[in-house]
C-alpha positions as CSV (number, residue, x, y, z in Angstrom):
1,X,0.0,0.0,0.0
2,X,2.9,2.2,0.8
3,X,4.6,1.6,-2.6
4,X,0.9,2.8,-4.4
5,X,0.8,5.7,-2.4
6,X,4.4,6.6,-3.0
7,X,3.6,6.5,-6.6
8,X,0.6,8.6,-6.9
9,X,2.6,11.0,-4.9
10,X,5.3,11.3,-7.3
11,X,2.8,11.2,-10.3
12,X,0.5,14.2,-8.7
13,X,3.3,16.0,-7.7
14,X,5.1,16.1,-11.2
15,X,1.6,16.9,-13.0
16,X,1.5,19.5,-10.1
17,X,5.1,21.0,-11.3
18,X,4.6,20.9,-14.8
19,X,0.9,22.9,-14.2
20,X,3.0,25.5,-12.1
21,X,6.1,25.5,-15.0
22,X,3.6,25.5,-18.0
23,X,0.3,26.7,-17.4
24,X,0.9,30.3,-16.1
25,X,-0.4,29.9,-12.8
26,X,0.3,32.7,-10.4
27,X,1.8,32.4,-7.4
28,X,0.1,31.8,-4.1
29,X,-2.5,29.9,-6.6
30,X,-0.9,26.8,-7.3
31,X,-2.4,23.3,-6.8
32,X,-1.6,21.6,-3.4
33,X,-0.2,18.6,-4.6
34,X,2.7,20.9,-6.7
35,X,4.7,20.8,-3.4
36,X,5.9,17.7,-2.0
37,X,4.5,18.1,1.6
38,X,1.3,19.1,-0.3
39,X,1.0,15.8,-2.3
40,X,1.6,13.7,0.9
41,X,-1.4,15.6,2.1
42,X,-3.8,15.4,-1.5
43,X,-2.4,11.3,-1.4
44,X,-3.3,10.8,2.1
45,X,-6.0,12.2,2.3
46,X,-7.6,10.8,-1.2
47,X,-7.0,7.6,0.7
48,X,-9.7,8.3,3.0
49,X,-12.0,8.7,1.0
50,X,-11.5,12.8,0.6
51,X,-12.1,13.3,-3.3
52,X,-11.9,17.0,-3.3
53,X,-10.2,17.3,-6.3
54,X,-12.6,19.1,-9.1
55,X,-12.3,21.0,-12.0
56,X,-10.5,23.9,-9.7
57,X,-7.3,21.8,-9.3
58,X,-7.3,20.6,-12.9
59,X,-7.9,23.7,-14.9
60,X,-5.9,26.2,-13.6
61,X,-4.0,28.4,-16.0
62,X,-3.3,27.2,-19.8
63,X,-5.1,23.6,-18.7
64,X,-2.5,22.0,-20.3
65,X,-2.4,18.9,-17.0
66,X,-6.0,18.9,-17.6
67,X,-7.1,15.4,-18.8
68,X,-3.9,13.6,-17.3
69,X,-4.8,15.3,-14.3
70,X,-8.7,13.4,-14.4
71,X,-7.1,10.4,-15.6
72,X,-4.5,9.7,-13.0
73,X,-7.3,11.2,-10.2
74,X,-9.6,8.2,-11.6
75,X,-6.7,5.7,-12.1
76,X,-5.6,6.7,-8.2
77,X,-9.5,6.7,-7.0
78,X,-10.1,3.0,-8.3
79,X,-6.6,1.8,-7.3
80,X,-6.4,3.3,-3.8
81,X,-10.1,3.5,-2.6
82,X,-12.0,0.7,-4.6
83,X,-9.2,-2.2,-5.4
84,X,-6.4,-1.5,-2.2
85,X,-8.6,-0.6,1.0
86,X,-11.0,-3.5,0.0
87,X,-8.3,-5.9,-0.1
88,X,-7.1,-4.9,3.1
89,X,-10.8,-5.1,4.7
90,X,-10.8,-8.5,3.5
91,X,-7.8,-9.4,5.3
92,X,-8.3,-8.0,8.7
93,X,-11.9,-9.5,8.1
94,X,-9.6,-13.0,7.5
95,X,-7.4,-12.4,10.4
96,X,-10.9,-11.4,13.0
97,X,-12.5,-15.2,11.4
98,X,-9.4,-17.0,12.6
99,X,-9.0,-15.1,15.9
100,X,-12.4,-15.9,16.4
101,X,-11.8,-19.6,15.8
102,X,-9.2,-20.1,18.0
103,X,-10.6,-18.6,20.7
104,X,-14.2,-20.5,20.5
């Protein structure tokens, strides 16, 4: 889980860069995720469930980040949210059964 998160980080924060570098976007109105401490924020908190990135983060300045923005939020969503924290509900879920078991 650490690795995907890790990864996501580094993907939002280089879209997040290259919409600071390219698009025109003043400063003191950039995205969080185009700092690094920012992105650990945006990741962590996308993997609770925050999905509080809209068309405001995405489409600031020139819009050139726009769809690779959408598409790695969806990609990250699906991944993190639907596939990763399901997976680990199962196995906590797996590890309660047996506990359970042992002790009847």
């Amino acid at each position: 889980m650490f690795f995907i998160l890790a990864a996501f980080a580094n993907a939002f924060y280089l879209i997040g860069r290259n919409q600071v570098i390219f698009d025109n976007i003043e400063e003191g109105d950039e995205p969080l995720y185009s700092v690094f401490s920012g992105t650990i924020q945006y990741i962590y908190l996308l993997c609770l469930g925050e999905i509080g990135a809209d068309d405001a983060n995405f489409s600031k300045g020139d819009q050139s980040q726009f769809y690779i923005g959408w598409a790695l939020f969806i990609l990250a969503t699906f991944i993190i949210l639907v596939t990763m924290m399901n997976m680990l509900i199962a196995i906590m879920g797996t590890t309660f059964e047996r506990n359970m078991e042992v002790e009847e």
